[in-house]
Every structure is written in C-alpha cells, then in structure tokens.
N, C-alpha and C positions, 0 to 999 in steps of 0.2 A: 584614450580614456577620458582625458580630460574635454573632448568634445560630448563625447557620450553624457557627462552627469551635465555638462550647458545645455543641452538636449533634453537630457530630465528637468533638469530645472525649470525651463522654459516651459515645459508640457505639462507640470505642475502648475506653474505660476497660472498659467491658459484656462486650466481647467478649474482654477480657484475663482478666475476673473469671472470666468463662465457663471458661478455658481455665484457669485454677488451676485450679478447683472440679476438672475433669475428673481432670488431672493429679494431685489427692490422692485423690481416690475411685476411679474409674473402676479403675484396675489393681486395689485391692486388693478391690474387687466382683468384678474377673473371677477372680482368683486363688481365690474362693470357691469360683467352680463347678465345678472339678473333679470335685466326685462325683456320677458319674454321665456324665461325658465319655470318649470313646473314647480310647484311650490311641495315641501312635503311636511306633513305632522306626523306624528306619532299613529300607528296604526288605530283607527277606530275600533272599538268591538261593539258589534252593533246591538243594541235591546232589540225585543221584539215590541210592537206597542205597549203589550199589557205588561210588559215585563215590572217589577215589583222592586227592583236596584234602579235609585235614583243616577241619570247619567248627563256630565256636562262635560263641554270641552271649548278649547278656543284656540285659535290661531291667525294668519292674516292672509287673504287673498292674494298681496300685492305685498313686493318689496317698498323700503323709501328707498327715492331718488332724489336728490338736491336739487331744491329748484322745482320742484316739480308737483303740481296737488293733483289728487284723487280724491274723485267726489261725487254722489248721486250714484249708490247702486243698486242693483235690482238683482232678486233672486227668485228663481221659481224651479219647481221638477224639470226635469231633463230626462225622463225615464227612470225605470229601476235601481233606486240606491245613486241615484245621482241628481244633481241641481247644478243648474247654469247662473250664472251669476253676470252682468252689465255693470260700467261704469265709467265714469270721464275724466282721462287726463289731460292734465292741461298748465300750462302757468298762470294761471288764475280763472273768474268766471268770466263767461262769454268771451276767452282770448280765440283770434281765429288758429293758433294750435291746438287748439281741445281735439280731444279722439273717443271714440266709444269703441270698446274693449269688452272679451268676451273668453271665460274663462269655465270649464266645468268641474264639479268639485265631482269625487266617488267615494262613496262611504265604503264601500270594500277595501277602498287603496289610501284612503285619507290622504289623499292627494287631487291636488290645482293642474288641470291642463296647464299648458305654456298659453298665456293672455296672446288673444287671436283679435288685431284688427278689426272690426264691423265697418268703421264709418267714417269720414272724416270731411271735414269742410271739401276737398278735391272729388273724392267717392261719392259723394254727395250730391254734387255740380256736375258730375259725369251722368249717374244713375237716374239722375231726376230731371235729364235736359236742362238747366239754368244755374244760375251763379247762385251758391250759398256761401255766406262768408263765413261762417262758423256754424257749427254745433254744438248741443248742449244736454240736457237731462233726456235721459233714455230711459224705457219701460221693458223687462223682458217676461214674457206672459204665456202659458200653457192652455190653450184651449181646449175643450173636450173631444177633440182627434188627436189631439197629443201633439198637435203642432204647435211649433214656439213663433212669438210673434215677437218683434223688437220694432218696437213705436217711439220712436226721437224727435226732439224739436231742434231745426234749423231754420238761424236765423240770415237777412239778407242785409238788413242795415239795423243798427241801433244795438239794445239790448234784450231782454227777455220781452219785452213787449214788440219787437218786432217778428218773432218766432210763428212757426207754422209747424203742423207735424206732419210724419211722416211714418211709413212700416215699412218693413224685411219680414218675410216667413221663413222659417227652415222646416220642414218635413223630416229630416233625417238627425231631431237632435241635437242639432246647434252647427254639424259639420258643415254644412253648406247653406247658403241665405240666395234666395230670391235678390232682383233688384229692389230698388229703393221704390216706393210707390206715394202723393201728395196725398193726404188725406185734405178734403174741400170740406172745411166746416165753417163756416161764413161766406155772405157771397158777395162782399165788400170787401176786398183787399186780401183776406184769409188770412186777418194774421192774431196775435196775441194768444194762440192758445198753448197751453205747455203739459208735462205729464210728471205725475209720481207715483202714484202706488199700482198697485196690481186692479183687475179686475173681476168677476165675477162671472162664471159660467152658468147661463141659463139653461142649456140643453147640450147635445154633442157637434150643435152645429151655430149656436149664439151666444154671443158674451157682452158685457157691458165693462167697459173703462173709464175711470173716470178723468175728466179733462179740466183743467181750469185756465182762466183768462186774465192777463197779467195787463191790462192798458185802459186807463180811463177808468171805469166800473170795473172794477172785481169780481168776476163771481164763477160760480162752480158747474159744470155739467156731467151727463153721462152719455158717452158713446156708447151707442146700442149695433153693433156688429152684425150681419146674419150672413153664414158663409153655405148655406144648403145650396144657392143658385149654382151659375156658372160665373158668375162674377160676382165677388163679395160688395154688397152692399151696407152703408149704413146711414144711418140719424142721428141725433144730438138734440137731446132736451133739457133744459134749464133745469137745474136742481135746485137752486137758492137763488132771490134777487139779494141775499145781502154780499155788502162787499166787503166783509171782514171774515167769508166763510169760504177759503181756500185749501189746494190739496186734498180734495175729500179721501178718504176711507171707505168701502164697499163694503158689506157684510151681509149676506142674506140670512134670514131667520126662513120661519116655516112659511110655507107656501109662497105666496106671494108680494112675500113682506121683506122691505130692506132696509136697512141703517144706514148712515151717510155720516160719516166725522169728520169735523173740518179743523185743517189749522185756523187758529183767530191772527188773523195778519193785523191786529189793533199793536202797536207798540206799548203795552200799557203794563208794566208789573202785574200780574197777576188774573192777566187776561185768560179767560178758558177756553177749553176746546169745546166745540161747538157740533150739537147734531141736529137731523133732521130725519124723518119717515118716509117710505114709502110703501102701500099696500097694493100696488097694482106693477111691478116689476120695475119700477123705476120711471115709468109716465106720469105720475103726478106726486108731489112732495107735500109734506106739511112744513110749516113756516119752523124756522131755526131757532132751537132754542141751547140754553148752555149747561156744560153738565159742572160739575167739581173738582175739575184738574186742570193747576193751569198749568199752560204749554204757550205762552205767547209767542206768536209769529217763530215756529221751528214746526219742521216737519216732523213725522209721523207715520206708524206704521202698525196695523191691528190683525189681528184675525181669529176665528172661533177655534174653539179647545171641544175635545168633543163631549164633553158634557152639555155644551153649548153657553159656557159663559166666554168672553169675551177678553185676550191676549193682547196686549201693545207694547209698543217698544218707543217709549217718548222721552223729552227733554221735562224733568221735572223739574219749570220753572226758567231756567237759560240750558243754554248749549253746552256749561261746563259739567250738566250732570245729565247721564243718561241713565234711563231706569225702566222696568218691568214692571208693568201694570195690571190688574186686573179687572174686570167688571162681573157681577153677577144678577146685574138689574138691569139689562137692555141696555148697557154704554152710556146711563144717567151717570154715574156715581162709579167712582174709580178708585183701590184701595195698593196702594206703593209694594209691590214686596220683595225686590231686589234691585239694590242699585248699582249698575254695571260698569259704569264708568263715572268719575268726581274727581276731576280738578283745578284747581282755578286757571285762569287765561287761556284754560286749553279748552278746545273742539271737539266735539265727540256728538254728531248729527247724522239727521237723512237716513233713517235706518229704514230697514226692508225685511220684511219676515214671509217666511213661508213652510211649507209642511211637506218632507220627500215619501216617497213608496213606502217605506218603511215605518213612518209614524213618526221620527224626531223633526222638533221644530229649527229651523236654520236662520239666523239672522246674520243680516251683514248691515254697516255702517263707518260713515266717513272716523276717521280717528287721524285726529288733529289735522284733518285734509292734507297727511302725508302720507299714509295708508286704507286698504278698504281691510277692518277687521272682519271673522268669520265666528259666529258662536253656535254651539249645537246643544241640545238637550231634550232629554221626553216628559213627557207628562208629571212623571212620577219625582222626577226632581220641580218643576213647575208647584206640586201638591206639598214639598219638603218646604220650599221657600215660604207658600201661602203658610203655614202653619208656624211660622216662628212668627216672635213681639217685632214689630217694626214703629 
C-alpha cells in the first residue's frame, strides 16, 4: 500500500511539473508565431455604396515584432470584396534584410491572409540573373485586366539612390507571381528611380505609374505601360524639372486631363504640396505650382470620391499627425476633416488608399513603423466627417 500512494504521489507531483513547464513556455511559444498568421477583425457588415449608415472601422495588417519595422505599404483590389495589400520588413531602411510581403484582406471574412513572401534581396538576385543587395519600396497595382502588378526598387550598392525597379505580375490574384523582370528606364547605369503610389488606368490594356528619381536632381516621372502586344512595352516622360516635386500622385479628371501631386522634399516648416496638369494623358505637363496644405517632405496618398472631388490621406504638417483631407477645387485648396492619427515622437506615415468592388475606401499606413495599420469606410461616413466644425 505504501508503494501504491509513492506511486500516486509521484504521478501527481509529474503531472503538476508537466503543467508548470506548459504554463511558462507554451504562451510565449505561441505569442512567437504570429508571423505569418492570418490576422482577424471583427466581422465586417458590408454597406452597399449608396448605403445611407455612415461606416468605419480599423484594425492592423501586421502583428509587432521586436526589433523589427514595417514600412511602405500598398493597397489595391484583388477581386471581389477583396484587396491586396505590400509592404517591407526589415531592421531599418535600405537594411539588406528587408523583405516585401504580401497579404489579402476579404470584406466577407474581415480577415488578413497569413503575409506571403514576394521578394527578397536572395529572390531577387535569383529571378533577375544579378546580385541585388537589398530591397526596398514596393507598388501593388491592378490594371484593367484585373492583373496585379508588384513594381519594387532594388538596390545594388549604396542607398535609395542607387535603386532600380523592377515587376512581378500575378494573373490569378495575388496566388501565384511571375518571375522578377528589370524595368530599363535610363540608359546610363539605370539607377535612382524608386515608387510610391498607385497608378492610373488608361484603357484595359495601358496604365501610367508614377516614378520618381532620388540622386543628383530630383524630379518626378510617369511610366506609360502598354500591355496589348505580345510583350509589354513602355516609356517615361518627365513630369516636373523641379527638384523639390517628389512622390507624385496620379489622378485623372475628364477626358484627357490629369493631376499630379507631389511631396515638397524642401525641409522647410510649412512647405506645401505641390501640383502640376496635364491635358494630353500625361505627355506634356504644366510647370508646378503650390496648393495650401502643407506636408513637407512626407509622403502621401489621394484619390477621387465619386462626386469627383478629391480624397488624401497626408501628414498634416510632420509625421506625428495623420489626417483626411479634402479637395473640391481641382487639388488647389485642401480642407482637414478628420484627423486619424496625433502623437508626439510618434510615426504615423506612407499611407496608401484605394477603393474595393464594393465602394468602401481602404487605407493602410506605417504606425510608429512597428505595424502596417488597416482603415475602412464609405462615402457616407467621409460626408458625416465633412459636415462637422474642424
């Protein structure tokens, strides 16, 4: 008998051990794995456009991870009730661990694919025949075939001025990417050009993106795409000789009329954002001039509401405030009417907006480059906001 309860005892004492051990590893084992795990919100209930219930919501793309920033992302449709969203991790900017990352959001499931791989300095150096040392800012972009296009800049020595770009297509969605292909946009060395915003669909077979050049002179272009051949072709024409008019903005109006809005890379308090015209699809420009919001040197991110006034999502003034913008005069004249993020020493940049199947607007943006946050809303809240004293 008395063997028996040492026996209990023992298989007790075991099974208690058991059950610490559990309790101090186990959680913070699973707290590991989030990257790479599907992210969930709260179920969306979707408006229809014209729906008449103003609707917002927010949540975040990406877990934090220590040590670790996320930065520069990009959103566009992915199909029905869905958007794809890019963006770069990394331990800092231009480290050669940066990665570009590739996540789809579903408004039926209010849920984040598990962040899928794209690219990386090695996938890079593989796909493109040549050594790249790092990567860096990515573009993910829907053309009117429905194909997504992901245009990156890798670099080989230096820093964003030694960058060159590059594409991936996917035909099926985001599931599967093409190899890497060089885009040849200079024919001296082919380097300094880089990407941020989305671009512009001319027809179901051409699109314009806009590119900018980071070494020596400054200044802005637009890639003019045409994929009707059997091999896509393109061009680049100068949008701006100034060198304080970065990052452009794309917008088209009616016919053959387009907007251009540029970061002011001037370091200067209260420096504005800057545009420019064009009436022949983006082959010749008028000279830059400046509107009434300033935004010095931080990126940016616009697009039309379909009344046809004019949506951003900018740093009003530094990077500690992010805010929702309007325009109703051609992108001259900007009036503030929600401000999304305000903190001091903290980061809240590089935002990306875009418009799914369904009519709600999507924005995502760096937050405190420890996470990529995710916001949604339709029109009818955008009309709630305009209408209050700011």
């Amino acid at each position: 008998m008395s063997i028996l309860r040492g026996l209990l005892r023992f298989n007790v004492g075991r099974f208690l051990l058991v059950c610490v051990i559990f309790l101090l590893y186990i959680p913070p084992f699973l707290s590991h794995l989030h990257e790479g795990q599907s992210h969930k919100s709260p179920p969306l209930k979707i408006p229809v456009a014209s729906s008449s219930t103003p609707f917002y919501s927010e949540d975040f793309v990406t877990d934090e991870k220590p040590g670790t920033m996320y930065h520069v992302s990009s959103i566009c449709p992915a199909g029905d009730h869905k958007m794809a969203c890019t963006w770069y991790v990394g331990s800092k900017d231009c480290a050669p661990d940066v990665a570009i990352y590739l996540s789809i959001f579903d408004e039926t499931k209010s849920e984040w694919t598990r962040p899928q791989l794209l690219v990386d300095s090695d996938i890079a150096s593989k796909e493109l025949d040549s050594y790249v040392r790092k990567v860096g800012n990515s573009l993910i972009y829907r053309d009117g075939r429905g194909r997504l296009w992901l245009i990156y800049a890798s670099i080989v020595v230096g820093g964003w001025g030694g960058s060159s770009l590059n594409y991936k297509i996917s035909v099926d969605e985001g599931a599967t990417w093409s190899k890497s292909e060089k885009l040849i946009l200079s024919p001296i060395f082919n380097l300094a050009e880089n990407v941020k915003n989305k671009g512009i669909n001319l027809d179901d077979v051409s699109f314009i993106i806009p590119v900018y050049r980071e070494l020596g002179r400054n200044y802005s272009m637009a890639l003019h795409v045409d994929t009707s051949g059997r091999e896509i072709n393109y061009t680049i024409t100068k949008i701006s000789d100034s060198i304080n008019a970065i990052q452009p903005v794309l917008l088209r109006e009616d016919g053959d009329n387009i907007v251009a809005l540029f970061r002011n890379s001037k370091r200067l308090k209260g420096s504005p954002i800057l545009f420019a015209r064009s009436s022949d699809l983006g082959k010749t420009w008028s000279n830059v001039q400046e509107t009434n919001m300033a935004n010095w040197n931080s990126g940016f991110d616009m697009i039309q509401m379909s009344d046809g006034a004019y949506l951003g999502i900018v740093n009003n003034g530094i990077r500690e405030n992010l805010t929702i913008v309007t325009s109703r005069d051609g992108g001259r004249n900007w009036k503030p009417i929600k401000v999304l993020e305000k903190k001091k020493d903290c980061e809240y940049s590089y935002p990306s907006i875009s418009r799914s199947s369904s009519g709600l607007y999507h924005v995502t943006y760096s937050y405190e480059r420890k996470r990529i946050k995710h916001l949604v809303f339709n029109e009818q809240w955008l009309m709630q906001q305009e209408g209050r004293d700011h």
